[in-house]
N, C-alpha and C positions, 0 to 999 in steps of 0.2 A: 504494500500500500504506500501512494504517496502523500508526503503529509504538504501543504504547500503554509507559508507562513500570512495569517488575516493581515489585511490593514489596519491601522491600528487610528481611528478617531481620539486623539487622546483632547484636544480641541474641537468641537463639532463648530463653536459659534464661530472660527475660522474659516471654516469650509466656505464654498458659493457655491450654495444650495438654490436649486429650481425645480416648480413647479411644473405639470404637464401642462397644455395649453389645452387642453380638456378640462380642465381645473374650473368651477363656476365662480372661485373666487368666494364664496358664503358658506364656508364651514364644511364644507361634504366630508365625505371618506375620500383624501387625499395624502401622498407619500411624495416624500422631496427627495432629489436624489443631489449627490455631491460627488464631483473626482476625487477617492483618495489615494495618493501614490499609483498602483498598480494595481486599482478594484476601486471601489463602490461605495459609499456611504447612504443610507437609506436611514429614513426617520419620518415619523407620524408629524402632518401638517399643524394639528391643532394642539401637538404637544411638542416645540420645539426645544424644549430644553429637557426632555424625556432621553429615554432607550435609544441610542442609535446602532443599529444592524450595522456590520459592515462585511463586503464581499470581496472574494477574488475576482480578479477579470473572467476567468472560466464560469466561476460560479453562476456570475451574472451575465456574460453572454446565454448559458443552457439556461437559465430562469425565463430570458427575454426569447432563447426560441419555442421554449413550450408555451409562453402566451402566445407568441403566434403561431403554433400549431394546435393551438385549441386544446392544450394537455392540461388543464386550469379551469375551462366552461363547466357548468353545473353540471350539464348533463354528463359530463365524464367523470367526476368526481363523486364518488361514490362516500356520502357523508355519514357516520354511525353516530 
């Protein structure tokens, strides 16, 4: 197994965090994304000073291709 080393957010309010232009701008269920190093920084819109997720570049290319192959839609997700 390969272990690969996270990014490491150790500042998030650093980062330059954006919004999807999908975004209604009024509170919805929204996620900001940031460059960190070599991956990803993710965090909740309406809690920025909360949890920040962060990703490999791998990680988060295969994330972004299963949303576009539909491996994420409800009907595939088999929820218990």
């Amino acid at each position: 197994m390969t272990r690969f080393a996270k990014p490491d957010p150790r500042d998030p309010a650093e980062l330059a965090w954006r919004r999807s232009s999908y975004s209604n701008g009024a509170g919805g269920m929204c996620v900001e994304v940031a460059p960190l190093g070599a991956g990803i920084a993710v965090r909740d819109s309406k809690n920025p000073t909360g949890p920040v997720l962060a990703f490999t570049a791998g990680e988060w290319d295969a994330f972004l291709a299963g949303a576009r192959d539909g491996e994420f839609d409800r009907e595939r997700v088999r929820l218990h």
